[in-house]
N, C-alpha and C positions, 0 to 999 in steps of 0.2 A: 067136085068140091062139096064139103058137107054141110050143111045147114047151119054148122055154129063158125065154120070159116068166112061162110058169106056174112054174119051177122056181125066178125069183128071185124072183114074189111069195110062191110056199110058204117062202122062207128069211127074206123079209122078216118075216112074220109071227109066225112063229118066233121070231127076235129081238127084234120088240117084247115076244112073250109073255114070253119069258125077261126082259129087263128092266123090263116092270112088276113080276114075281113078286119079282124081285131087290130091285127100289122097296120091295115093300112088306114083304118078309121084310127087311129093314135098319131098316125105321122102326118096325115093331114090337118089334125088336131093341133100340133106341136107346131109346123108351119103356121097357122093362122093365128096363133097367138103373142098378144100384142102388149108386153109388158113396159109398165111406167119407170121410169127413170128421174129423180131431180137433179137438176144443174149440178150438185157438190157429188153426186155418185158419178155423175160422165165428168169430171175433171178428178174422181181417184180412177177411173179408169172401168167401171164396173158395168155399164154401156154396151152393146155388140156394136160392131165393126163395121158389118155387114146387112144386118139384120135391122128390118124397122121395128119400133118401137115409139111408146110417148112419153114427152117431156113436159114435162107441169112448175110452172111458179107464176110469178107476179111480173108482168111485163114492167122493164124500166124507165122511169119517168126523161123523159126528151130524149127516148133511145128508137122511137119510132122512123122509118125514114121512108117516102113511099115514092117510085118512079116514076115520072109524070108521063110519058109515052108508052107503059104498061101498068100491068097489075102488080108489079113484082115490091113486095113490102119486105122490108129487115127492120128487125128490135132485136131486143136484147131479153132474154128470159133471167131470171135471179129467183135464187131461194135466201138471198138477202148475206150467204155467204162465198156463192161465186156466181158466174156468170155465163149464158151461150147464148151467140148470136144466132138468131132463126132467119132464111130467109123461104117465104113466102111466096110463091105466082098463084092469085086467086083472088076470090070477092072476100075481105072478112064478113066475118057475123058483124049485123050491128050494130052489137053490145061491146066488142075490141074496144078496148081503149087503154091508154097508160096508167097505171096501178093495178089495173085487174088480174084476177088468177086467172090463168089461162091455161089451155090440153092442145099439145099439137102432136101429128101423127107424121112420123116421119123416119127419115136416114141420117144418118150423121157422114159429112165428109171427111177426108182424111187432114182436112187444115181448120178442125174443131169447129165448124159447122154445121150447125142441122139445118137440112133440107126436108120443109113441111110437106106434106100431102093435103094434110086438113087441120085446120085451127077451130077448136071448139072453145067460145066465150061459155062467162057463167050469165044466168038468165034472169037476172036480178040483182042488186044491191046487196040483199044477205046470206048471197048463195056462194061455197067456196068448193069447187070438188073436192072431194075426199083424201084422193090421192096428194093435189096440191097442198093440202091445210095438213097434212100428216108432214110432207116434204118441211113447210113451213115449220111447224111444231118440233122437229125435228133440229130445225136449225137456230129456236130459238126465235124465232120472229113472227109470231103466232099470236096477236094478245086474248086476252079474257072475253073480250065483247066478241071479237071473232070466233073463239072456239064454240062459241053458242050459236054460231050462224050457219055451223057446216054440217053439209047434209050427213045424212044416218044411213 
């Protein structure tokens, strides 16, 4: 074998190795990513099935409802133009409460339920995630003094 044969099977190799590594650092990539959804896009349908993902609005004023013999908590999420029932097994943050924007991490079942992993509160009075106050703004239900409160 001559000196310029070994020198394109060394480069061959090489490139395969780099594009499996590339294969597989992308697909693990694509798995772990964890896109937002608001209430009015999983009620046209635009939600994975399967796939977790987070849902973001305003939890519903006297939608809260919590188990007395566990952790297990159900509300109601709203982007003010529809609605999903979350249900919850866990400690909230201590900042949950009804009216607030909220980020939960989770699955949706197939009788239009999501089932949360993790409920992230906001961490103050003038804080609205980003994703939430876009969902909001989106639907019209956004006002002025709010849009000035959400994070950058």
């Amino acid at each position: 074998m001559t000196s310029r044969k070994k020198r394109i099977l060394i480069v061959s190799f090489i490139l395969i190795g780099i594009s499996i590594a590339a294969t597989l650092i992308l697909t693990a990539f694509e798995e772990n990513l964890m896109y937002f959804y608001s209430p009015t896009e999983i009620a046209n349908g635009e939600a994975p099935k399967v796939r977790a993902f987070r849902i973001g609005g305003l939890v519903l004023t006297n939608s809260v409802k919590r188990n007395p013999n566990d952790l297990k908590v159900t509300f109601v999420l709203t982007d003010t133009v529809n609605e999903i029932k979350v249900i919850y097994d866990g400690i909230l943050p201590d900042l949950f409460r009804e009216g607030q924007g909220i980020v939960a991490n989770g699955k949706m079942k197939p009788d239009n339920v999501f089932v949360a992993d993790e409920v992230l509160a906001k961490h103050d009075e003038n804080y609205m995630p980003p994703e939430v106050a876009k969902a909001l703004e989106d639907a019209g239900a956004l006002n002025p003094y709010q849009e000035n409160k959400v994070a950058k």
